[in-house]
C-alpha positions as CSV (number, residue, x, y, z in Angstrom):
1,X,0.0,0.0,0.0
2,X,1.3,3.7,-1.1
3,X,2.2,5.9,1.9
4,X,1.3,9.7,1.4
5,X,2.5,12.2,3.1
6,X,0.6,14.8,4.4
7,X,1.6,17.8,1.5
8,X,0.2,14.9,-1.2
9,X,-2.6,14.0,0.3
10,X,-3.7,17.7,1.4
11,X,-2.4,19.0,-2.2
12,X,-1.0,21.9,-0.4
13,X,1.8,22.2,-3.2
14,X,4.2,23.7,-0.1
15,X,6.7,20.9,-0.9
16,X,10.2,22.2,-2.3
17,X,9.6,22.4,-5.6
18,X,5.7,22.7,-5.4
19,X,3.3,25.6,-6.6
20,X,3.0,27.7,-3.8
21,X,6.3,27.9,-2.3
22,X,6.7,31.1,-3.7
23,X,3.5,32.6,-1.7
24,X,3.2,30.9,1.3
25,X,6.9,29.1,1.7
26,X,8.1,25.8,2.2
27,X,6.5,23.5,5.1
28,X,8.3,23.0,7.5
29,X,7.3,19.3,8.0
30,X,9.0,18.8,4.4
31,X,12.2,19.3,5.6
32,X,12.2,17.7,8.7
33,X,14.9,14.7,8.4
34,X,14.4,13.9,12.0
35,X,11.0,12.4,11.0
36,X,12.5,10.6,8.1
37,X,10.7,7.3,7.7
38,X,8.3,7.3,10.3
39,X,5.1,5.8,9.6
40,X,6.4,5.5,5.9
41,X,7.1,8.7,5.1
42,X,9.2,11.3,3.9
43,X,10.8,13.5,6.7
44,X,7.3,14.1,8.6
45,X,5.5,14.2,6.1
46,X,3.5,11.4,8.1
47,X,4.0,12.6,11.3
48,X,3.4,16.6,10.8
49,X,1.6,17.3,13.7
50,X,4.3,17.6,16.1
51,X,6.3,19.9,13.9
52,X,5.5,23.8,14.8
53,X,4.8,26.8,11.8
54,X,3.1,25.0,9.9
55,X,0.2,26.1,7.7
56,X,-3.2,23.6,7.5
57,X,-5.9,24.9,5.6
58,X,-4.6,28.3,5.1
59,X,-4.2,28.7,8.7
60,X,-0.6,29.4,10.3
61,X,-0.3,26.8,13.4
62,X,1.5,27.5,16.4
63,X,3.3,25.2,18.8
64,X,2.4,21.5,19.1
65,X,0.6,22.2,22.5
66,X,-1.9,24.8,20.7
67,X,-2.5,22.8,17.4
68,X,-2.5,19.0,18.8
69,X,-6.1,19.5,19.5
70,X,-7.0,20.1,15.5
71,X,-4.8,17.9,14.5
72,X,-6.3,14.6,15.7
73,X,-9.3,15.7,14.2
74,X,-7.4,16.1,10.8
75,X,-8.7,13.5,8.5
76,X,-5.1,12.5,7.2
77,X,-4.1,12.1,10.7
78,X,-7.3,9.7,11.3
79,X,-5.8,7.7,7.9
80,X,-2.2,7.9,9.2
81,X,-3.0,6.4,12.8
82,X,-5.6,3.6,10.7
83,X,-3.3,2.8,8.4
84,X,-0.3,2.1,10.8
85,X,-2.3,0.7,13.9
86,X,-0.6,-1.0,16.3
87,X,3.0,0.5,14.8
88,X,1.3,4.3,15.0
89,X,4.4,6.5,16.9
90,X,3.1,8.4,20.0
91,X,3.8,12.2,19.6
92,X,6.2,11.9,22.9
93,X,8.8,9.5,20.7
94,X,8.2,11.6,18.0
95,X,9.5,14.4,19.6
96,X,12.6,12.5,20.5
97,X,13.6,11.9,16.8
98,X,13.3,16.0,16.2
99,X,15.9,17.0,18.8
């Protein structure tokens, strides 16, 4: 089964390379190596919501502690933590691979 990460599945084109890096800027969660493979992604491009400044749905989000709430409402992060199940990261390890 294919993997997406979240700038594919969302279409936000924020990707380097993609449409709208020239308005709104690359996401940060693009370029985040630390997050490299988890959950089968690209950097954390399936585990985005415990990197901070990014944009989702035009919004600008904040630190993890003011956007987790949003984000596990997220559709793609209802597909993410589906699709891996049992082997679904915990944000708390998560944050261990970013520092």
């Amino acid at each position: 089964m294919e993997r997406l990460n979240c700038w594919e599945f969302k279409n936000c084109g924020r990707q380097p390379g993609g449409p709208c890096v020239h308005e709104m800027g690359i996401c940060p969660a693009t370029t985040a190596k630390g997050l490299d493979g988890v959950h089968g992604g690209t950097n954390a491009g399936r585990a985005w919501w415990v990197v901070g400044g990014k944009l989702c749905n035009g919004q600008l989000q904040g630190s993890f502690a003011k956007k987790y709430d949003g984000c596990v409402e997220c559709d793609f992060y209802k597909i993410v933590k589906d699709e891996e199940s049992s082997f679904f990261q915990l944000s708390t390890s998560l944050f261990m691979k970013l520092h």
